[in-house]
KEZARO-40671 format. One record per residue (C-alpha): residue in three letters; x, y, z. Coordinates in nm, 3 decimals. Example, Ala and Ser with C-alpha at 12.3 -4.5 7.8 and 13.67 -1.06 7.14 Angstrom:
<semars>
<semar><type>ALA</type><X>1.230</X><Y>-0.450</Y><Z>0.780</Z></semar>
<semar><type>SER</type><X>1.367</X><Y>-0.106</Y><Z>0.714</Z></semar>
</semars>
This chain:
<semars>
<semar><type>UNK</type><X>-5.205</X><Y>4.790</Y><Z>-0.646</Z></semar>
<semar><type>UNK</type><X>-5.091</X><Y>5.152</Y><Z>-0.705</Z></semar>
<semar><type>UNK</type><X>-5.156</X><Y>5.335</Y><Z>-1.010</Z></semar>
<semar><type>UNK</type><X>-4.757</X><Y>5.268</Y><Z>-1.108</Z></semar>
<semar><type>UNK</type><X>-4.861</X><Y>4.883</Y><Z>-1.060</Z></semar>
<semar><type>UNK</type><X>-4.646</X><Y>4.872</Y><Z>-0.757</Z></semar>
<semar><type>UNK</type><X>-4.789</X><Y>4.625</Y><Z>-0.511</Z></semar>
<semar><type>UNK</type><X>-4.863</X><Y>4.655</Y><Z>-0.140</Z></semar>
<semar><type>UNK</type><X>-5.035</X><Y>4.542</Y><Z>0.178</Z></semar>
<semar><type>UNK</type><X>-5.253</X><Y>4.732</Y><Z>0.318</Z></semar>
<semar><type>UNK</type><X>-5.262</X><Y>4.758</Y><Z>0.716</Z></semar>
<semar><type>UNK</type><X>-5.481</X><Y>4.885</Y><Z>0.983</Z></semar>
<semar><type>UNK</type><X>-5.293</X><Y>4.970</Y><Z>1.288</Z></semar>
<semar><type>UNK</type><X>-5.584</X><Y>5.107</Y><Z>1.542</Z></semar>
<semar><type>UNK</type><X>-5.779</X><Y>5.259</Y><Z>1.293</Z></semar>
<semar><type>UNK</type><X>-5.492</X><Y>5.385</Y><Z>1.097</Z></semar>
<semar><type>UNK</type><X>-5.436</X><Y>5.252</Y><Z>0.763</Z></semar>
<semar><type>UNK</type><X>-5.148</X><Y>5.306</Y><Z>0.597</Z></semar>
<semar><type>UNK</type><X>-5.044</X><Y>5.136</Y><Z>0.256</Z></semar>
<semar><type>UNK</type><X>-4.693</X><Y>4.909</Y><Z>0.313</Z></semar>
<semar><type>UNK</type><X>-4.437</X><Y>4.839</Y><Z>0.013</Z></semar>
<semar><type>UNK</type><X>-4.221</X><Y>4.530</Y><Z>-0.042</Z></semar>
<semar><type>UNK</type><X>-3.922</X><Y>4.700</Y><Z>0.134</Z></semar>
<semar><type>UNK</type><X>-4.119</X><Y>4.831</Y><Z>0.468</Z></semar>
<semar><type>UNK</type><X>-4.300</X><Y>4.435</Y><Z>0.471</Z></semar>
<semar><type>UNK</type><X>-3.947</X><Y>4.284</Y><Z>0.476</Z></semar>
<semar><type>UNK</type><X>-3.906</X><Y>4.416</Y><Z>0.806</Z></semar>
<semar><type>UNK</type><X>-4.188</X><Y>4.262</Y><Z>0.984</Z></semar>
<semar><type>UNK</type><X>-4.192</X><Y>3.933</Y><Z>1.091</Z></semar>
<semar><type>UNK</type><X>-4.448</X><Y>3.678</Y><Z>1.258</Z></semar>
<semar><type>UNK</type><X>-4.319</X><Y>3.393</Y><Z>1.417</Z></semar>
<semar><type>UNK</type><X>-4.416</X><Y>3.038</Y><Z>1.286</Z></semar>
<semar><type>UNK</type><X>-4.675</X><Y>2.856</Y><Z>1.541</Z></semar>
<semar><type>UNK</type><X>-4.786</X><Y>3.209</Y><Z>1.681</Z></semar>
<semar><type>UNK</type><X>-5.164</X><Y>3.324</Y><Z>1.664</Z></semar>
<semar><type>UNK</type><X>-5.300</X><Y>3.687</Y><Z>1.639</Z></semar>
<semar><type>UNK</type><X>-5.623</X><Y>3.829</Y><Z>1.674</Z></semar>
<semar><type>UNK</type><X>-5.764</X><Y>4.125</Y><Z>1.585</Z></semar>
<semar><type>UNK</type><X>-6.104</X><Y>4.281</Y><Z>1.453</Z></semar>
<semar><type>UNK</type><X>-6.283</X><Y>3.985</Y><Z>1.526</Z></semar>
<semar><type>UNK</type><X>-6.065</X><Y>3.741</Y><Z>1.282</Z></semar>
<semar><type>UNK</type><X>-5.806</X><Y>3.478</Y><Z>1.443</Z></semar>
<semar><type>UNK</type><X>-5.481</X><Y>3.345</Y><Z>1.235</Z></semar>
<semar><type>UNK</type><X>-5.256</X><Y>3.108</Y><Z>1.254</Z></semar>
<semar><type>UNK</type><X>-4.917</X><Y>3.097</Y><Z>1.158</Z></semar>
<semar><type>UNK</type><X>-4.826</X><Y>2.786</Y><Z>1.034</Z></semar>
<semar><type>UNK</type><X>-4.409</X><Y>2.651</Y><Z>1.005</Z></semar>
<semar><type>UNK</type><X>-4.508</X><Y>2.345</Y><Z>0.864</Z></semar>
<semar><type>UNK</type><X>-4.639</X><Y>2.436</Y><Z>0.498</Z></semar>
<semar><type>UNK</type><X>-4.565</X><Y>2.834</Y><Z>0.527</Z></semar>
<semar><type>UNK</type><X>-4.875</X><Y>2.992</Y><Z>0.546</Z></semar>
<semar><type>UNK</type><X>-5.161</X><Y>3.089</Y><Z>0.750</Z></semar>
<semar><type>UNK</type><X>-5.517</X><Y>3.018</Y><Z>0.817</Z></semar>
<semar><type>UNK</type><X>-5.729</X><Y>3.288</Y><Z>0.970</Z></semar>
<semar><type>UNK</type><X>-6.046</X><Y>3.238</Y><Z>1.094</Z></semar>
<semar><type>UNK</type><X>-6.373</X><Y>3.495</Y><Z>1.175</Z></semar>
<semar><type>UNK</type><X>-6.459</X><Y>3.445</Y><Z>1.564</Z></semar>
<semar><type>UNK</type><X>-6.832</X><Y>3.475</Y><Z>1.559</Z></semar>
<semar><type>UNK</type><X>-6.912</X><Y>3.253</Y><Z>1.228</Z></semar>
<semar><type>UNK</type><X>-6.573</X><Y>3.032</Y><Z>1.181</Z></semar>
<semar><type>UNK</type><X>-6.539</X><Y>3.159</Y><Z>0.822</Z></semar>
<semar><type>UNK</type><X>-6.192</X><Y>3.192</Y><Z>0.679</Z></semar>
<semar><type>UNK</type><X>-5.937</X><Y>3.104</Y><Z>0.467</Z></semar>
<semar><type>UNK</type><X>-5.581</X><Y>2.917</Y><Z>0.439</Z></semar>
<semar><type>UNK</type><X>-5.303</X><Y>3.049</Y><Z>0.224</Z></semar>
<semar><type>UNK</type><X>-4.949</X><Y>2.929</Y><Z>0.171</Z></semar>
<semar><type>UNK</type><X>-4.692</X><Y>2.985</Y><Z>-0.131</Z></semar>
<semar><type>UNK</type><X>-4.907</X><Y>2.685</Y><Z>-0.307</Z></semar>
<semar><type>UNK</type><X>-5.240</X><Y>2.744</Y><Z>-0.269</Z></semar>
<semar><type>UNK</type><X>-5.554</X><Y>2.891</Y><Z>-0.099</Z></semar>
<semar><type>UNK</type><X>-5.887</X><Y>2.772</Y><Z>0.051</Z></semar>
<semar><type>UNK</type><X>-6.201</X><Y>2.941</Y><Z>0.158</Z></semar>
<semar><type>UNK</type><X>-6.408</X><Y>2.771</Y><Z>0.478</Z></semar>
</semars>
């Protein structure tokens, strides 16, 4: 959260973080069903309930979020 109490994602692109607001998120998109990995975590994108699970590689900790709730495994 920004000191005007704006909120935002924050993304790592190659070592490059930059701090996204609501308008520049809007434009990306991840397809329901695909999978990503990156830094050692795996997620899933889920159509079903609309969220994710992601998932660390070498331990198989994670979480699942959708608009209704979240878990931690």
């Amino acid at each position: 959260m920004g000191s005007d109490g704006e909120t935002g994602f924050l993304a790592d692109s190659g070592g490059k973080s930059h701090l996204e607001d609501r308008q520049s998120m809007q434009d990306h998109h991840i397809p329901h069903g695909s999978t990503l990995t990156a830094y050692g975590m795996t997620c899933a994108f889920d159509g079903l309930n609309g969220g994710a699970s992601c998932r660390h590689d070498g331990t198989g900790h994670g979480f699942t979020i959708n608009t209704l709730s979240y878990r931690f495994f």
